[in-house]
C-alpha positions in Angstrom: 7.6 75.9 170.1 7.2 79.5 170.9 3.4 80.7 170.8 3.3 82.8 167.5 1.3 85.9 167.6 -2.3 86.4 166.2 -2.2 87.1 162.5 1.1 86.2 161.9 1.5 83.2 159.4 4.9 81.8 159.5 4.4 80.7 156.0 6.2 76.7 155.2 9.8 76.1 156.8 12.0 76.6 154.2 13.8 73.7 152.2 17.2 73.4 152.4 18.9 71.3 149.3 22.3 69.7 149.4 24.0 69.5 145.7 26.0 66.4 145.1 29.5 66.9 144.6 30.6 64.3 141.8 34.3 63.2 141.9 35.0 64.6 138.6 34.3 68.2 139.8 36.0 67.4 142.7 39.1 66.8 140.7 38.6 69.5 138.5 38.4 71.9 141.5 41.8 70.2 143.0 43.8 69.8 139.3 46.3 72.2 138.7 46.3 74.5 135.8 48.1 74.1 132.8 51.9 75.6 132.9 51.7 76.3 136.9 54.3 74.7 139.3 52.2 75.8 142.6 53.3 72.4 144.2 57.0 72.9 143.3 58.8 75.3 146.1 61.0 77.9 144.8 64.2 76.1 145.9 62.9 72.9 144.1 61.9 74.8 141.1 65.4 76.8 140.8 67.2 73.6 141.3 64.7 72.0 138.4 65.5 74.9 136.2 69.8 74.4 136.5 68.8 71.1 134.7 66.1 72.7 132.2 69.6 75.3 131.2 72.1 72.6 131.5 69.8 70.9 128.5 69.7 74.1 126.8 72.6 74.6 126.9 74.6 71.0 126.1 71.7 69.0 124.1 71.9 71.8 120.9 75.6 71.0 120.6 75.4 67.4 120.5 75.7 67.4 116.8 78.8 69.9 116.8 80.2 67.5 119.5 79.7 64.3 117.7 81.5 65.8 114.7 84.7 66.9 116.3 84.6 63.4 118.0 83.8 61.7 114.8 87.1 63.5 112.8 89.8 62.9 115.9 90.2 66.2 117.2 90.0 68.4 113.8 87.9 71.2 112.9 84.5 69.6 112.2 82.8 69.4 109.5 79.1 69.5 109.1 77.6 65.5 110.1 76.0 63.7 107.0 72.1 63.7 106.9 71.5 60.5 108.6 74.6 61.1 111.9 72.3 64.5 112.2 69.0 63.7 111.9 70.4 60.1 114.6 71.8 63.0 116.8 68.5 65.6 116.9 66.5 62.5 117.8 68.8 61.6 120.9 68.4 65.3 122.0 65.0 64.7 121.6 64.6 62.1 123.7 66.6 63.1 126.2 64.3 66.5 127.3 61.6 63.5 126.8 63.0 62.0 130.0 64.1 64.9 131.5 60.5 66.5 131.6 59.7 62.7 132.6 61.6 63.0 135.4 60.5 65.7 136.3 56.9 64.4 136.4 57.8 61.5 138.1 60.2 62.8 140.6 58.4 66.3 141.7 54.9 64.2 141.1 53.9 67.5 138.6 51.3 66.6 135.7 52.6 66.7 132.2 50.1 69.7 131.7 52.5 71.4 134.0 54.5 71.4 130.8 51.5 71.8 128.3 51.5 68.3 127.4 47.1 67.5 127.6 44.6 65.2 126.2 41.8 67.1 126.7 40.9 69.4 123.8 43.2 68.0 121.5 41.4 68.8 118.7 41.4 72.4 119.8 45.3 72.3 120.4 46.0 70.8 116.5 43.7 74.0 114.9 45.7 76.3 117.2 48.6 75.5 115.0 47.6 77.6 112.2 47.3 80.9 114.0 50.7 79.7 115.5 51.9 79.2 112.3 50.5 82.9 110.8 51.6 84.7 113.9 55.4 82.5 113.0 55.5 84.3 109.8 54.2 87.6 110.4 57.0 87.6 113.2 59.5 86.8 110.2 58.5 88.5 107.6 59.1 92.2 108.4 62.8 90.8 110.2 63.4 89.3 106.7 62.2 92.8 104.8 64.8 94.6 107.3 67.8 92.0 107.0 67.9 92.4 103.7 68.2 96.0 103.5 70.5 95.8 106.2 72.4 93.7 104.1 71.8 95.9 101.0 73.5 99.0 102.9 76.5 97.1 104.7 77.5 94.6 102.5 80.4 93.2 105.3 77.4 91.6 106.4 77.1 89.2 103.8 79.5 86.4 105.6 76.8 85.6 107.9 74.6 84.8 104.6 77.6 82.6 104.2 77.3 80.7 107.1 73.9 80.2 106.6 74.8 78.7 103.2 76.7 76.3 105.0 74.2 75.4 107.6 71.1 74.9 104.3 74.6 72.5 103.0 73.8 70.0 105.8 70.1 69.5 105.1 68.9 67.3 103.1 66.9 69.5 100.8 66.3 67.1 98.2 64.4 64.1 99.8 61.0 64.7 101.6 61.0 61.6 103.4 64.8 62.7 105.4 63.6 66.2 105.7 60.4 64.8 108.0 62.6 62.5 109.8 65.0 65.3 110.6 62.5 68.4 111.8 60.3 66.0 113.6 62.7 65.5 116.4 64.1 69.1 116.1 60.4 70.5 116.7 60.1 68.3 119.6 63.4 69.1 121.2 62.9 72.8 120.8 59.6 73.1 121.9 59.7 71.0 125.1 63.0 72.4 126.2 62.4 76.1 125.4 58.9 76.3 125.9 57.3 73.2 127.9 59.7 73.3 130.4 61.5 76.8 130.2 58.4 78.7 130.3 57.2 77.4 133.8 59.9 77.1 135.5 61.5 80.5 134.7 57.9 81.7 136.0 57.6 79.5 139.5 61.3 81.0 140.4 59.8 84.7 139.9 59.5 86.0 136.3 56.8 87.0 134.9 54.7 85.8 132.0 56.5 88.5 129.9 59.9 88.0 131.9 59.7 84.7 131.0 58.2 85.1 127.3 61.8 87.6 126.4 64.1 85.1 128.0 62.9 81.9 126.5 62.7 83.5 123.3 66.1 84.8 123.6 68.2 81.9 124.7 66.2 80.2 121.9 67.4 82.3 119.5 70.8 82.6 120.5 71.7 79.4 120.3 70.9 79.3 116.8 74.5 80.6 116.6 75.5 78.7 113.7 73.3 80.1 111.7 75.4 83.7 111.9 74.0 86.7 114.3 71.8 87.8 110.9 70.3 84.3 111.8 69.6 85.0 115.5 68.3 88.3 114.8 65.5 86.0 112.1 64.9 83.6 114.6 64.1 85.5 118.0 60.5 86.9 116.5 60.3 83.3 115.9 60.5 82.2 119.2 58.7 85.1 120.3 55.4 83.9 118.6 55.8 80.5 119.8 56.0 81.3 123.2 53.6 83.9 123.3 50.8 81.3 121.7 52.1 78.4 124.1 50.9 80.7 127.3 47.9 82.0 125.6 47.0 78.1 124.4 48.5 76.3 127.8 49.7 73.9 124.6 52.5 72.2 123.8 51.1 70.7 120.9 49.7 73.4 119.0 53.3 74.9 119.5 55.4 72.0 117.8 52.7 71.3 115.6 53.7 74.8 114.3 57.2 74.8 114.9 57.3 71.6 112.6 54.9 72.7 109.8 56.8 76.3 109.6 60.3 74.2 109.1 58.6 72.2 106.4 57.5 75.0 104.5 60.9 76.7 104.5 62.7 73.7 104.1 60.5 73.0 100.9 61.1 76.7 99.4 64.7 76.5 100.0 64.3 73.0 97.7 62.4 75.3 94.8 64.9 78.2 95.2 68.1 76.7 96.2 69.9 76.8 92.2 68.8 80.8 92.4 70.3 80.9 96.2 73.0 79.4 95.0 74.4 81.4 92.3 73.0 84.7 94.7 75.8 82.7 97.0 78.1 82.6 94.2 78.4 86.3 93.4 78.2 87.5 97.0 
């Protein structure tokens, strides 16, 4: 030890303390974040998404399919209650597997896709500012379709063909009506928003870029609900998919998705005999 001048304390060595790293920080350091693909490559990811837009694409049809099948060729008519609400639960549960294969086979998380256990009760009270930001979306579209409609009156066939698609749900009986929009909030949610969502955003889009496309290929392929019907929907889907990102929740979203289709479905049941003679004279 070097001979330390007169005068000059050295004062105590200092201490030197190690801080335990626990194995739940160390997987809470290592976890990936909720709706990132960073272990996915590009090419992986763009591959992944053909899939994701193959789904989008086929699964909303399956009903429309099933009923040209079901009447030999002819022009189909709308499915009874019970072949559509059997046909939105198999679309269901086929994204189910597809976003488990996609877990399985790319070894993702399913909070990759905004499916989490933590926080759930946080996730189900996010559904009701979902659900507000669902109808203030709606609301104003609503306030300008119908002027719309007031002023060019041509318009009115779409109101026709949304007649027709109210025709094939089953207004009348709460217990069919929960059957039916349970699988359709599912199906909608994971496919356009659990799975779209990320993978549109690993391959290069933005959060916004991938917000506007999501939302409009949701939208659009409400087709059979007539282009006034698209036009309704797409603020829709815009709230949705802007509260997914900002709640990394999948829940929260079909949570919403279902209790917004419940309450419309319930004041179409109180004011379908007045829609129907509006229907009438139109």
């Amino acid at each position: 030890m070097a001979d330390i001048p007169p005068g000059l304390d050295p004062g105590p060595p200092p201490i030197i303390t190690a801080r335990p790293v626990t194995l739940a920080a160390a997987v809470a350091e290592s976890a990936p974040r909720p709706l990132e693909l960073a272990s996915l490559s590009r090419r992986d990811a763009a591959l992944d998404l053909v899939l994701v837009l193959v789904a989008a694409l086929v699964f909303p049809f399956g009903a429309n399919l099933a009923a040209y099948l079901l009447e030999g060729g002819e022009t189909a008519r709308p499915l009874e209650t019970g072949s559509l609400a059997l046909a939105k639960w198999f679309d269901a549960l086929l994204v189910v597997w597809l976003a488990a294969y996609f877990v399985y086979r790319q070894r993702l998380t399913s909070a990759a896709f905004g499916l989490q256990a933590d926080g759930l009760r946080r996730q189900v009270l996010w559904s009701l500012p979902t659900l507000l930001a669902m109808y203030g979306a709606m609301i104003p579209m609503i306030v300008a379709i119908t002027v719309l409609v007031m002023l060019r009156p041509e318009l009115q066939g779409d109101l026709m063909r949304r007649r027709e698609f109210m025709q094939q749900i089953p207004l009348q009986s709460l217990g069919q009506m929960v059957l039916l929009l349970i699988p359709v909030a599912i199906h909608e949610e994971l496919l356009f928003r659990g799975l779209l969502i990320p993978y549109l955003r690993r391959v290069g889009c933005g959060w916004t870029g991938a917000i506007l496309l999501s939302s409009a290929l949701f939208a659009s392929l409400h087709i059979a609900q007539g282009w006034l019907g698209i036009v309704q929907i797409f603020p829709v889907g815009l709230a949705l998919a802007v509260f997914f990102v900002l709640t990394r929740s999948l829940t929260a979203v079909i949570l919403a998705h279902f209790l917004f289709d419940l309450v419309q479905t319930q004041l179409a049941r109180l004011l379908w005999p007045a829609l129907e003679k509006y229907f009438q004279n139109a």
